[in-house]
PDB file of N, CA, C and O in Angstrom:
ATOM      1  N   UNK A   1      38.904 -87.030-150.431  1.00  0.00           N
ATOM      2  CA  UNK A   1      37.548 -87.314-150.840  1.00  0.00           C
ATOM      3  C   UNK A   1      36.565 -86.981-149.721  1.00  0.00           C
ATOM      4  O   UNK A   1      35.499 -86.589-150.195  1.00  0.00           O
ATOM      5  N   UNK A   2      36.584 -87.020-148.040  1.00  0.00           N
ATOM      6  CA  UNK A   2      36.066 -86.806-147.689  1.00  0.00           C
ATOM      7  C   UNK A   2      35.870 -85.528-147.184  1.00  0.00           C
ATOM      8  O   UNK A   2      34.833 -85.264-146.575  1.00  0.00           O
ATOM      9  N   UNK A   3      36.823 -84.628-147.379  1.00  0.00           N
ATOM     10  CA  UNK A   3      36.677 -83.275-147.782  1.00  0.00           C
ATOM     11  C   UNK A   3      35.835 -82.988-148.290  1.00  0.00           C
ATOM     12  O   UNK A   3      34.909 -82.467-147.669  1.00  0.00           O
ATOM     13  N   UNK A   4      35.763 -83.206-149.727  1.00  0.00           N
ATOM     14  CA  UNK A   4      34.654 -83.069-150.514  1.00  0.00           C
ATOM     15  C   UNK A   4      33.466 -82.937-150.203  1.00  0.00           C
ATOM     16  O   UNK A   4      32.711 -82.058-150.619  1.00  0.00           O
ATOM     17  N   UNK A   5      33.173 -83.930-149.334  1.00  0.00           N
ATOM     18  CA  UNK A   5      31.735 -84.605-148.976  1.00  0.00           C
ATOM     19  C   UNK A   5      30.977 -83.624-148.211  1.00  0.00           C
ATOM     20  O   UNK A   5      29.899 -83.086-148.466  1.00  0.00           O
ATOM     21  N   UNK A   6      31.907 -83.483-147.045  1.00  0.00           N
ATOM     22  CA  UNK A   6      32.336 -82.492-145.972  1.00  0.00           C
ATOM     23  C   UNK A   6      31.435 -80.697-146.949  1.00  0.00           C
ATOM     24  O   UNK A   6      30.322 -80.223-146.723  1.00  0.00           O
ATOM     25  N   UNK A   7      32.315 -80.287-147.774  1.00  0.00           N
ATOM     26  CA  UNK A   7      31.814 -79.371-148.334  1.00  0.00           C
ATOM     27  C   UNK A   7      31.056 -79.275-149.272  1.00  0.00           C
ATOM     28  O   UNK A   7      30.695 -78.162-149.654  1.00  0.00           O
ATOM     29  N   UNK A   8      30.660 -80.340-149.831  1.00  0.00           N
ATOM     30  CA  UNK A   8      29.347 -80.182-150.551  1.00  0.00           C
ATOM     31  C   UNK A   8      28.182 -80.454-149.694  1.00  0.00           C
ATOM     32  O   UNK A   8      27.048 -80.286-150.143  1.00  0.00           O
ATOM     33  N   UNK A   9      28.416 -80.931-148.287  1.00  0.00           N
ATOM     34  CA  UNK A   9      27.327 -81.234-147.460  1.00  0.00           C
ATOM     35  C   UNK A   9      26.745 -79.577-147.127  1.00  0.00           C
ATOM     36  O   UNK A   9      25.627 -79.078-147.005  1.00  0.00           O
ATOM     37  N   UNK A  10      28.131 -79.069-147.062  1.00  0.00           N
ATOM     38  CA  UNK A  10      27.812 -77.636-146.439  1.00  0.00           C
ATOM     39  C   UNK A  10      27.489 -76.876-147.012  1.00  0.00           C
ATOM     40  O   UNK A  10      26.794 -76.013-146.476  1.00  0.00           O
ATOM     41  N   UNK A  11      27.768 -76.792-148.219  1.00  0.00           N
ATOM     42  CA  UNK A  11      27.062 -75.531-149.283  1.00  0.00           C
ATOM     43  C   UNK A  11      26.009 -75.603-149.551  1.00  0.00           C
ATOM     44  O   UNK A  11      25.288 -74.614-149.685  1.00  0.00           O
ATOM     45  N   UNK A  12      25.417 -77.481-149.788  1.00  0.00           N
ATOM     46  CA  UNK A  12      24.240 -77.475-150.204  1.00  0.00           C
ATOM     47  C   UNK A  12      23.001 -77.107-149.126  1.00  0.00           C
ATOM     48  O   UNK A  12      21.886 -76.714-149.469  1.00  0.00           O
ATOM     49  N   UNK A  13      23.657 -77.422-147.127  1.00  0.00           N
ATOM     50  CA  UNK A  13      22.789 -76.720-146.515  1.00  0.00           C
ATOM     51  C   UNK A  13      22.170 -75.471-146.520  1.00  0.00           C
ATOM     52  O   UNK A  13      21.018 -75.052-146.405  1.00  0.00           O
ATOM     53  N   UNK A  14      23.904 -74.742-146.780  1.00  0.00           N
ATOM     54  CA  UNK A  14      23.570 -73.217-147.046  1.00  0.00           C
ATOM     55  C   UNK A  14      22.464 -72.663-148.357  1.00  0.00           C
ATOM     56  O   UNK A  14      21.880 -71.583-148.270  1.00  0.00           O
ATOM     57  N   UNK A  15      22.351 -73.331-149.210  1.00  0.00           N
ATOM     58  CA  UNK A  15      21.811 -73.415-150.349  1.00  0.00           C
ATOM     59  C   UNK A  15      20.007 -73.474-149.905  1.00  0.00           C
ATOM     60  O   UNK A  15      18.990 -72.837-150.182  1.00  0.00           O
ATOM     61  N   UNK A  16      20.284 -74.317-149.303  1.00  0.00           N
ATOM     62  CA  UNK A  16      18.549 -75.115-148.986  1.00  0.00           C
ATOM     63  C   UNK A  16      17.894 -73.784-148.151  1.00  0.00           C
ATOM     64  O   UNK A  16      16.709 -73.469-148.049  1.00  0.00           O
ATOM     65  N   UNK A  17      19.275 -73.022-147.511  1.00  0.00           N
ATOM     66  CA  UNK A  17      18.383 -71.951-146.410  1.00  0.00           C
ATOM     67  C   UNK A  17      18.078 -70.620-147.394  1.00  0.00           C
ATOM     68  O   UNK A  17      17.605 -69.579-146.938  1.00  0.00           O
ATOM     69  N   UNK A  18      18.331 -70.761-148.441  1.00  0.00           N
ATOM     70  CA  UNK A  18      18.286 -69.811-149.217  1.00  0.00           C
ATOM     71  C   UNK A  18      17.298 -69.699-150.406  1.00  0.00           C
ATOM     72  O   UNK A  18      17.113 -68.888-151.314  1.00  0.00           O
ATOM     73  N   UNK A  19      16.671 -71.025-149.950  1.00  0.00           N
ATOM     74  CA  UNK A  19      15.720 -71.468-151.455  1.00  0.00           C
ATOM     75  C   UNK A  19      14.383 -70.473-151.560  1.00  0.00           C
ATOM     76  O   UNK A  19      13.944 -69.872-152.540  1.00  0.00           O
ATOM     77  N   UNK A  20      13.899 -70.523-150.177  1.00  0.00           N
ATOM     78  CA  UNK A  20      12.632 -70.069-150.131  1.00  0.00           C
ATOM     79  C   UNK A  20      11.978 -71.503-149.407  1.00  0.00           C
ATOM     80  O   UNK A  20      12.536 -72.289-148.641  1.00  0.00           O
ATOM     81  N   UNK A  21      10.296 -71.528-150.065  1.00  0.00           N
ATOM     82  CA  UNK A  21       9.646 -72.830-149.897  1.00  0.00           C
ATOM     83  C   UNK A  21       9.526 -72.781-148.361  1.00  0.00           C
ATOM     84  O   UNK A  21       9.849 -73.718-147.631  1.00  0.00           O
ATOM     85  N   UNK A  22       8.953 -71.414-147.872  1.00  0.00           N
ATOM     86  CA  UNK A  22       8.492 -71.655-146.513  1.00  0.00           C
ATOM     87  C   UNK A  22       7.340 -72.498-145.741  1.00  0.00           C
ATOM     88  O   UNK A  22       6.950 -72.544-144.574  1.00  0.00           O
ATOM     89  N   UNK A  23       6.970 -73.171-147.006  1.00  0.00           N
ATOM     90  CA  UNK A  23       6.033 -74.085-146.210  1.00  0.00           C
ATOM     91  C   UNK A  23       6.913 -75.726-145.859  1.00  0.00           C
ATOM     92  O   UNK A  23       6.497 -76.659-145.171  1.00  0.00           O
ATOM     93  N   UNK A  24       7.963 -75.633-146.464  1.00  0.00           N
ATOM     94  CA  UNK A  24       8.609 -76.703-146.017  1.00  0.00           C
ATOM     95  C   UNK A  24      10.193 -76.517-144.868  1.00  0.00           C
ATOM     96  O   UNK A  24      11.069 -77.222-144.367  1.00  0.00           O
ATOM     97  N   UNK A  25       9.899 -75.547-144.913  1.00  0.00           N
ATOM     98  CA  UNK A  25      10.584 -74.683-143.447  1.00  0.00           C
ATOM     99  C   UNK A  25      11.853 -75.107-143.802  1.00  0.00           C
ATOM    100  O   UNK A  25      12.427 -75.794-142.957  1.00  0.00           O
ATOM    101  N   UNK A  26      12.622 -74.801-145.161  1.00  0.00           N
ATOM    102  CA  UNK A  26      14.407 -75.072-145.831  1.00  0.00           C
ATOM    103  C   UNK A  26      15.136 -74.106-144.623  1.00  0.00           C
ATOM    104  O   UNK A  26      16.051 -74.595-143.962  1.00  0.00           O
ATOM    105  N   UNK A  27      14.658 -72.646-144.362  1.00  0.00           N
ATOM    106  CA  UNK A  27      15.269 -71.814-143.622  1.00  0.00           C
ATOM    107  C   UNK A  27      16.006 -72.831-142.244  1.00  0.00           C
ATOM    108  O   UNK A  27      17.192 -72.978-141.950  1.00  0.00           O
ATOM    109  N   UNK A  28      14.935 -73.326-141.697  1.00  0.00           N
ATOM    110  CA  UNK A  28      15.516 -73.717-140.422  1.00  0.00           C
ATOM    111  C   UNK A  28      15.987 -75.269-140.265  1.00  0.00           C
ATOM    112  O   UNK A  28      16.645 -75.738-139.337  1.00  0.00           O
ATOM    113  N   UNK A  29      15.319 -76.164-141.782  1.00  0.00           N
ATOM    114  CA  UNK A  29      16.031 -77.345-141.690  1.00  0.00           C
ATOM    115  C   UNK A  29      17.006 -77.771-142.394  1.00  0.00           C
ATOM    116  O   UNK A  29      17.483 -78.846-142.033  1.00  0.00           O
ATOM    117  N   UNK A  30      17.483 -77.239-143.342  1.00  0.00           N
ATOM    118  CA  UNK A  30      18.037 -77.150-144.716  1.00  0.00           C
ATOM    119  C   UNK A  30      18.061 -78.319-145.760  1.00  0.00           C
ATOM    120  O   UNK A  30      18.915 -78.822-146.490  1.00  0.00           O
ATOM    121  N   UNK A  31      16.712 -78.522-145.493  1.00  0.00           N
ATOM    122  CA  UNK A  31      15.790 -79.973-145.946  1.00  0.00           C
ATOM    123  C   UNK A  31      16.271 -81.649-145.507  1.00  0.00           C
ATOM    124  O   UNK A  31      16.516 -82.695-146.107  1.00  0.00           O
ATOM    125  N   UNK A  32      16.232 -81.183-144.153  1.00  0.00           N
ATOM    126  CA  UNK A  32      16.191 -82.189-142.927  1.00  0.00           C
ATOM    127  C   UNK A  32      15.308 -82.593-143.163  1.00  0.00           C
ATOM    128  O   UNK A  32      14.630 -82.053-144.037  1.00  0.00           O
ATOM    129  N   UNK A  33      14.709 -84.126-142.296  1.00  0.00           N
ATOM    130  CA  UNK A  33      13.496 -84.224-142.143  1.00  0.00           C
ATOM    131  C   UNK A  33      12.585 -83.669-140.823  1.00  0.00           C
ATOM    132  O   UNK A  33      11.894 -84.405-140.118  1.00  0.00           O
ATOM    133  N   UNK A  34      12.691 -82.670-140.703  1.00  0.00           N
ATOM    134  CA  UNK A  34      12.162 -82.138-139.251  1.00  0.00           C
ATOM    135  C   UNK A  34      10.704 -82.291-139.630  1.00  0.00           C
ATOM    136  O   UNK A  34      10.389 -82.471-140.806  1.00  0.00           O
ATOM    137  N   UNK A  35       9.973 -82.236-138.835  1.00  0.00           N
ATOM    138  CA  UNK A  35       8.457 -82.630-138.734  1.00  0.00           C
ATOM    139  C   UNK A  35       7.506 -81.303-139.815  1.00  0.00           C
ATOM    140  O   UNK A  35       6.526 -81.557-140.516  1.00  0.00           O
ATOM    141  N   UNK A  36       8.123 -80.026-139.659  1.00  0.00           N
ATOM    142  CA  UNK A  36       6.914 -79.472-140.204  1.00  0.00           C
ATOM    143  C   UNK A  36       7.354 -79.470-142.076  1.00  0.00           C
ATOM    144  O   UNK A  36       6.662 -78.789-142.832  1.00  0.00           O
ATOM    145  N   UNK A  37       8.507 -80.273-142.609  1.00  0.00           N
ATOM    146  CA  UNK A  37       9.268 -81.074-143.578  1.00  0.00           C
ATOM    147  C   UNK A  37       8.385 -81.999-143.962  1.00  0.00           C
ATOM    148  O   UNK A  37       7.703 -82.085-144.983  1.00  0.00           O
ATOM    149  N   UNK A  38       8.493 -82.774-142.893  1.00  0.00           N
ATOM    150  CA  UNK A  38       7.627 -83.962-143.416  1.00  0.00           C
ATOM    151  C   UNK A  38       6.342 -83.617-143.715  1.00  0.00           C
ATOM    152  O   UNK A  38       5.809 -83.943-144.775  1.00  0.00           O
ATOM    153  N   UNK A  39       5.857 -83.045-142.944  1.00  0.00           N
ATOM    154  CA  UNK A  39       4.634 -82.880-143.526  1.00  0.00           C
ATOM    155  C   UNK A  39       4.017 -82.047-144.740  1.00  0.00           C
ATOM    156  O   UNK A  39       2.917 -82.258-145.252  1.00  0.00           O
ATOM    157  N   UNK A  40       5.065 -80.922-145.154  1.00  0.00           N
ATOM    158  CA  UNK A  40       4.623 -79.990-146.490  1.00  0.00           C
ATOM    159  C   UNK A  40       5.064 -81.350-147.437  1.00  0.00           C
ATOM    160  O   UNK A  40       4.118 -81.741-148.121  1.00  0.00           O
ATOM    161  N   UNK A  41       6.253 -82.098-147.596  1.00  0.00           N
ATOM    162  CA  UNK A  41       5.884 -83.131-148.228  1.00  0.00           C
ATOM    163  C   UNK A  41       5.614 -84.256-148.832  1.00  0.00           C
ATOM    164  O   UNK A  41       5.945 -84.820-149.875  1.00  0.00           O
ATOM    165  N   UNK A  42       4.775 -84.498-147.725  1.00  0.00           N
ATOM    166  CA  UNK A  42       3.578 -85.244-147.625  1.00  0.00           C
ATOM    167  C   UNK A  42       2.490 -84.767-147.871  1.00  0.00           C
ATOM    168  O   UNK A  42       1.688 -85.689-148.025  1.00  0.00           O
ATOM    169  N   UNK A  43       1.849 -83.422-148.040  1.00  0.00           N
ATOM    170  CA  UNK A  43       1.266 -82.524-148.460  1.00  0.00           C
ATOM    171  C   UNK A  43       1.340 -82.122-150.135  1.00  0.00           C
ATOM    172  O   UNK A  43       0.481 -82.302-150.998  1.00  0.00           O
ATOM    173  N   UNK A  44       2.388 -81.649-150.224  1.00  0.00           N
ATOM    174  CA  UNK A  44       2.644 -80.998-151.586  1.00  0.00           C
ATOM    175  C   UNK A  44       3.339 -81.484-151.955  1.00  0.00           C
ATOM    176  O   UNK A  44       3.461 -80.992-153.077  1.00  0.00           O
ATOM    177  N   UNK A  45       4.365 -82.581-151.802  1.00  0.00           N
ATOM    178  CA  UNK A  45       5.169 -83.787-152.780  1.00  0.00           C
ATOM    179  C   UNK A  45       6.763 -82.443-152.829  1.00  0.00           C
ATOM    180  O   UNK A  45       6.854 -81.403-152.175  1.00  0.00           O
ATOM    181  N   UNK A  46       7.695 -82.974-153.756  1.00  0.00           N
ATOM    182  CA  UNK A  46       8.672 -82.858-153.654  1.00  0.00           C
ATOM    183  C   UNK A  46       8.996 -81.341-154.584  1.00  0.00           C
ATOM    184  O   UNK A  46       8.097 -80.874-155.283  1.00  0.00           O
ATOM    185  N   UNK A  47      10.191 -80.746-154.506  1.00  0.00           N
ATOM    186  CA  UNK A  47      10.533 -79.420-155.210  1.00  0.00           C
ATOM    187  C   UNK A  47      11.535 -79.848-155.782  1.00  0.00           C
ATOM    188  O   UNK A  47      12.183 -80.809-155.367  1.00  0.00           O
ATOM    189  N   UNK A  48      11.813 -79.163-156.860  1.00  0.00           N
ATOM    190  CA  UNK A  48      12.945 -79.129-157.590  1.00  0.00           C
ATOM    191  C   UNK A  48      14.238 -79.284-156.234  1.00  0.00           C
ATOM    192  O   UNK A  48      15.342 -79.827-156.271  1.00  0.00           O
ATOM    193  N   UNK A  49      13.736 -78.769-155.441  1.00  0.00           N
ATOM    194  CA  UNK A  49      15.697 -78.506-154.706  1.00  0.00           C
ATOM    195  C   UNK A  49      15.266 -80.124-154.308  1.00  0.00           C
ATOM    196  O   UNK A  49      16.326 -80.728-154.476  1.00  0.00           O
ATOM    197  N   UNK A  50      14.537 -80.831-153.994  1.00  0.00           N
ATOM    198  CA  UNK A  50      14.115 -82.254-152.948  1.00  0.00           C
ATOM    199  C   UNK A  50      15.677 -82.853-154.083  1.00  0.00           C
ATOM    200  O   UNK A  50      15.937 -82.292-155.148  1.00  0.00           O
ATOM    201  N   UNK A  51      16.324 -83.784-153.645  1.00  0.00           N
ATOM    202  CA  UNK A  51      16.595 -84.982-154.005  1.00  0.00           C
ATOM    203  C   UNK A  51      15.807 -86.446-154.339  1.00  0.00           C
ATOM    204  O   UNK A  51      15.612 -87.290-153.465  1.00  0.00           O
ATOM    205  N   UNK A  52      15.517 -86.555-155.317  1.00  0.00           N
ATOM    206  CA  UNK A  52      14.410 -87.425-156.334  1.00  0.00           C
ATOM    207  C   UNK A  52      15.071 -88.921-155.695  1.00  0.00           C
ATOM    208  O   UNK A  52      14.421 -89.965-155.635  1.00  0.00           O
ATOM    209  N   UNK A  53      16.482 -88.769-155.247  1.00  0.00           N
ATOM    210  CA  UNK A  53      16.780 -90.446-155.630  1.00  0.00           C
ATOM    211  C   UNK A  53      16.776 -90.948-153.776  1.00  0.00           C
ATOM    212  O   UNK A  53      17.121 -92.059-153.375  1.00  0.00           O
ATOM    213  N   UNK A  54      16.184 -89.530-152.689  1.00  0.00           N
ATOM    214  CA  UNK A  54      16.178 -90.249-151.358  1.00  0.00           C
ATOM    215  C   UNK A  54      15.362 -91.241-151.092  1.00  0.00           C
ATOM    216  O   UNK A  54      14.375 -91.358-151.817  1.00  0.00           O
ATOM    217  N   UNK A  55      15.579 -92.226-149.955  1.00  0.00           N
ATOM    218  CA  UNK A  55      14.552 -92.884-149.684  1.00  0.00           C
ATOM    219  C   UNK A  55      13.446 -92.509-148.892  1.00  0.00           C
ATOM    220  O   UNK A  55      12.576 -93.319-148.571  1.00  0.00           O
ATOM    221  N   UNK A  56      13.432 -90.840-148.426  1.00  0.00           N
ATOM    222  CA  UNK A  56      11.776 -90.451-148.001  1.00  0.00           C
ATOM    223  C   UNK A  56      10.822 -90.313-148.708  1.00  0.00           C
ATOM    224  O   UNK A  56       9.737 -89.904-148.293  1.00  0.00           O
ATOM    225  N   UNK A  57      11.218 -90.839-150.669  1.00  0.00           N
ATOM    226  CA  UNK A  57      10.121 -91.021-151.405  1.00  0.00           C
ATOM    227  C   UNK A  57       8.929 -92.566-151.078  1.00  0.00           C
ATOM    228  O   UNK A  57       7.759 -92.868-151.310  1.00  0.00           O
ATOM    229  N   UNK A  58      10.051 -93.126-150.470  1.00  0.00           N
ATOM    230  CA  UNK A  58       9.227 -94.781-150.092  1.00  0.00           C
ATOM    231  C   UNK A  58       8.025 -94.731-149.889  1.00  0.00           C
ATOM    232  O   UNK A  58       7.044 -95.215-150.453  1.00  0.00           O
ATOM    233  N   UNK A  59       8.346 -93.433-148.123  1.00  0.00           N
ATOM    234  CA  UNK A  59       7.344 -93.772-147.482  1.00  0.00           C
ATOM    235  C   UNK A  59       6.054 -92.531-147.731  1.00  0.00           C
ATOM    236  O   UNK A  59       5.250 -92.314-146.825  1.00  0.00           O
ATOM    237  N   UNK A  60       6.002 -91.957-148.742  1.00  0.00           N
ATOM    238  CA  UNK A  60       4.772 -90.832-149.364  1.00  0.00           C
ATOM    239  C   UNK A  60       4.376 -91.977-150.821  1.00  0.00           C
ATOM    240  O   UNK A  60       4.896 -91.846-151.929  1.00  0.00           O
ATOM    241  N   UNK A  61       3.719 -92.675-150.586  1.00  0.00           N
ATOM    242  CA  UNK A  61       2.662 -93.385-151.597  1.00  0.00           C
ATOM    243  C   UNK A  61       2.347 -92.105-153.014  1.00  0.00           C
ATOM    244  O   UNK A  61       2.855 -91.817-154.098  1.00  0.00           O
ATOM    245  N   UNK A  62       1.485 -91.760-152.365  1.00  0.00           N
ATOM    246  CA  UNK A  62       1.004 -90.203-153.601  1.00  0.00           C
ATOM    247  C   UNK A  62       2.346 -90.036-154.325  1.00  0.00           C
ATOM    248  O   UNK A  62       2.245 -89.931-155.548  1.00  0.00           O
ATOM    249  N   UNK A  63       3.658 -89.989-153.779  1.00  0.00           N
ATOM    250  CA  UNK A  63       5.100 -89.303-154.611  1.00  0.00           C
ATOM    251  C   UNK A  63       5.914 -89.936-154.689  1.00  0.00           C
ATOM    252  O   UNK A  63       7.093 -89.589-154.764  1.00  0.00           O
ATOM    253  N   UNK A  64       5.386 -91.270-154.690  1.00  0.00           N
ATOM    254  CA  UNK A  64       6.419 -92.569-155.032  1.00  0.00           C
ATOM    255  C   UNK A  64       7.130 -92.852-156.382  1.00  0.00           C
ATOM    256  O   UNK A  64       8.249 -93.345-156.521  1.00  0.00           O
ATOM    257  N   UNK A  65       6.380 -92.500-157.229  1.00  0.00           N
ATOM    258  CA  UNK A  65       6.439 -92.415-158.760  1.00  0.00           C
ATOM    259  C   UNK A  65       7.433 -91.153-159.541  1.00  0.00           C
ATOM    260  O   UNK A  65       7.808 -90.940-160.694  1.00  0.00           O
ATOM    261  N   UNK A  66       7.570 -90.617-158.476  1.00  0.00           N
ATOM    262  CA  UNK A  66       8.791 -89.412-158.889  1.00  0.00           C
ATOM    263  C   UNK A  66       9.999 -89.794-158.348  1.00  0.00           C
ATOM    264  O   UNK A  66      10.822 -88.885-158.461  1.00  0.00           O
ATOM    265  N   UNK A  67      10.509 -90.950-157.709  1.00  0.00           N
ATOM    266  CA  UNK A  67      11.895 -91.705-157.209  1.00  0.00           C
ATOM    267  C   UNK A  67      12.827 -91.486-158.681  1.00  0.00           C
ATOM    268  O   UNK A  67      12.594 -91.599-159.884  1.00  0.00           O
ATOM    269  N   UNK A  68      13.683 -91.212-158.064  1.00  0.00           N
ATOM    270  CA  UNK A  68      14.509 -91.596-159.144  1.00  0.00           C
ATOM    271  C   UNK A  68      15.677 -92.481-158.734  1.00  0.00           C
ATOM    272  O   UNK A  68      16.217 -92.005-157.736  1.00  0.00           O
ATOM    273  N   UNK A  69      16.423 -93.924-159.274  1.00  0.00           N
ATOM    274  CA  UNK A  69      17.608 -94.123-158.678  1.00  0.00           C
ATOM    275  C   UNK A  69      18.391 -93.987-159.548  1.00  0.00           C
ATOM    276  O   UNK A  69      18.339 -93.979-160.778  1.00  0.00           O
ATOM    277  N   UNK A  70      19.453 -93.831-158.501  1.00  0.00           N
ATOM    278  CA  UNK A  70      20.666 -92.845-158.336  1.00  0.00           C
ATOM    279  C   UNK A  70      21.748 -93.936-158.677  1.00  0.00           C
ATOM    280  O   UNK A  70      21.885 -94.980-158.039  1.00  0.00           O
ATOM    281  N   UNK A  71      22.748 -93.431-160.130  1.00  0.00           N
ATOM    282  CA  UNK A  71      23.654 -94.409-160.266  1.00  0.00           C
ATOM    283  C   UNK A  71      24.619 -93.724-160.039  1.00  0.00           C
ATOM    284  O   UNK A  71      24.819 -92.614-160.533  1.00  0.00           O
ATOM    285  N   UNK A  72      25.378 -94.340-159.214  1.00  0.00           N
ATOM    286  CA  UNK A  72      26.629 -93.286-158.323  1.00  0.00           C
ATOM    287  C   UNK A  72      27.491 -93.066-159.222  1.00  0.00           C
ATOM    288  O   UNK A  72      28.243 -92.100-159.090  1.00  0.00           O
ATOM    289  N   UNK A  73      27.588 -93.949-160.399  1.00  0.00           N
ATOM    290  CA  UNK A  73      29.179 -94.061-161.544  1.00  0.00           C
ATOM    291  C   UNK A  73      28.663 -92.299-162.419  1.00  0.00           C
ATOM    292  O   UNK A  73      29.486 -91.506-162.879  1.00  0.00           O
ATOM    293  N   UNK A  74      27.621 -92.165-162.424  1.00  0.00           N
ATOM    294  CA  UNK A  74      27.091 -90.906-163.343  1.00  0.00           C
ATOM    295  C   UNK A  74      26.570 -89.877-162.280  1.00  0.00           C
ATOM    296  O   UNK A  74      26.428 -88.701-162.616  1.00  0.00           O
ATOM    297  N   UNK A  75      26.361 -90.176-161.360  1.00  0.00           N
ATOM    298  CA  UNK A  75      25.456 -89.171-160.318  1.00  0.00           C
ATOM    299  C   UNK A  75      24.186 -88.524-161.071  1.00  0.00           C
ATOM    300  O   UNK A  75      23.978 -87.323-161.245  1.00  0.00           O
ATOM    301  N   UNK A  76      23.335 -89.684-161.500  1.00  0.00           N
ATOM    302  CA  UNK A  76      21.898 -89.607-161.906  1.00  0.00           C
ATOM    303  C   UNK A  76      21.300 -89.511-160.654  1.00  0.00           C
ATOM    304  O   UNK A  76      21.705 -90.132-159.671  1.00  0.00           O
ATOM    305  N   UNK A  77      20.180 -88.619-160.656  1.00  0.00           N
ATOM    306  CA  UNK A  77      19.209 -88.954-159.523  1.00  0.00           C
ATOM    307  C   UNK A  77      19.447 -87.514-158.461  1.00  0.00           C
ATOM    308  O   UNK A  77      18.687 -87.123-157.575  1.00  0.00           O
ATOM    309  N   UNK A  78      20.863 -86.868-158.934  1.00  0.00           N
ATOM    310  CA  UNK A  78      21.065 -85.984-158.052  1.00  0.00           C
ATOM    311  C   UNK A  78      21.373 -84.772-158.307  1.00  0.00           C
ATOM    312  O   UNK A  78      22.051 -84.702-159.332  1.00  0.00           O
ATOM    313  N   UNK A  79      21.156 -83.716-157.788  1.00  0.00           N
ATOM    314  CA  UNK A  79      21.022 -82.073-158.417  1.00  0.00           C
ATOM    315  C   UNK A  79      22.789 -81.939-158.048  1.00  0.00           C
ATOM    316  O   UNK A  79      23.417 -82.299-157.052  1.00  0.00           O
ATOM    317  N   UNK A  80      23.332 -81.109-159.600  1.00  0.00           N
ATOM    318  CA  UNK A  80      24.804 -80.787-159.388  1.00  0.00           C
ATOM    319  C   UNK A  80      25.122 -79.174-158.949  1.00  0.00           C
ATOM    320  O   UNK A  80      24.973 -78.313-159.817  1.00  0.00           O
ATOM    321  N   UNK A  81      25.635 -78.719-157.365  1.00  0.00           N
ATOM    322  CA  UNK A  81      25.813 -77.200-157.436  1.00  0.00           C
ATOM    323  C   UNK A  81      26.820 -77.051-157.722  1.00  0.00           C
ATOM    324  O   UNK A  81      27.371 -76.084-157.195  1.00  0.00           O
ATOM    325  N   UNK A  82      27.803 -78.057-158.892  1.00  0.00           N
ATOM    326  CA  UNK A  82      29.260 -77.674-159.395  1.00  0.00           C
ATOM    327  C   UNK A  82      29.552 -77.186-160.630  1.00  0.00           C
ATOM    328  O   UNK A  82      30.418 -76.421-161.056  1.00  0.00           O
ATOM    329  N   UNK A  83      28.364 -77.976-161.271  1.00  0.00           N
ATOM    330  CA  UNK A  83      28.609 -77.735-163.228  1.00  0.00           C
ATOM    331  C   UNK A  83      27.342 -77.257-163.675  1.00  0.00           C
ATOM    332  O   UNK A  83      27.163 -77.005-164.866  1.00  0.00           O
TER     333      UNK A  83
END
């Protein structure tokens, strides 16, 4: 299982560097929170690739309302790069 984790951590980095969305700089963070991250959004709110169910929706007021939580038994809340 933690294999798994292991490689879905990694594809989905590789994924993020591949998205585009250079104002939220995926190339070099692979949607880390690195600073010029935080700030596109905090700026322009979240993208389809964002994960809806993190908790860096808390702290953006304006994009609080797009949270989604995440029920681990279904994996609601989270984008699938398997199926």
């Amino acid at each position: 299982m933690a294999a798994a984790s292991v490689l879905a951590k990694v594809r989905r980095d590789a994924y993020m560097g591949t998205v585009g969305c250079e104002e939220y700089g995926f190339a070099d963070n692979a949607g880390y929170p690195s600073p010029v991250h935080q700030e596109a959004l905090a700026r322009l709110g979240p993208t389809e690739h964002h994960r809806l169910s993190w908790s860096y929706l808390d702290d953006l007021p304006r994009w609080r309302h797009l949270k989604r939580h995440r029920d681990p038994a279904v994996g609601e809340g989270q984008a699938s790069f398997f199926g």
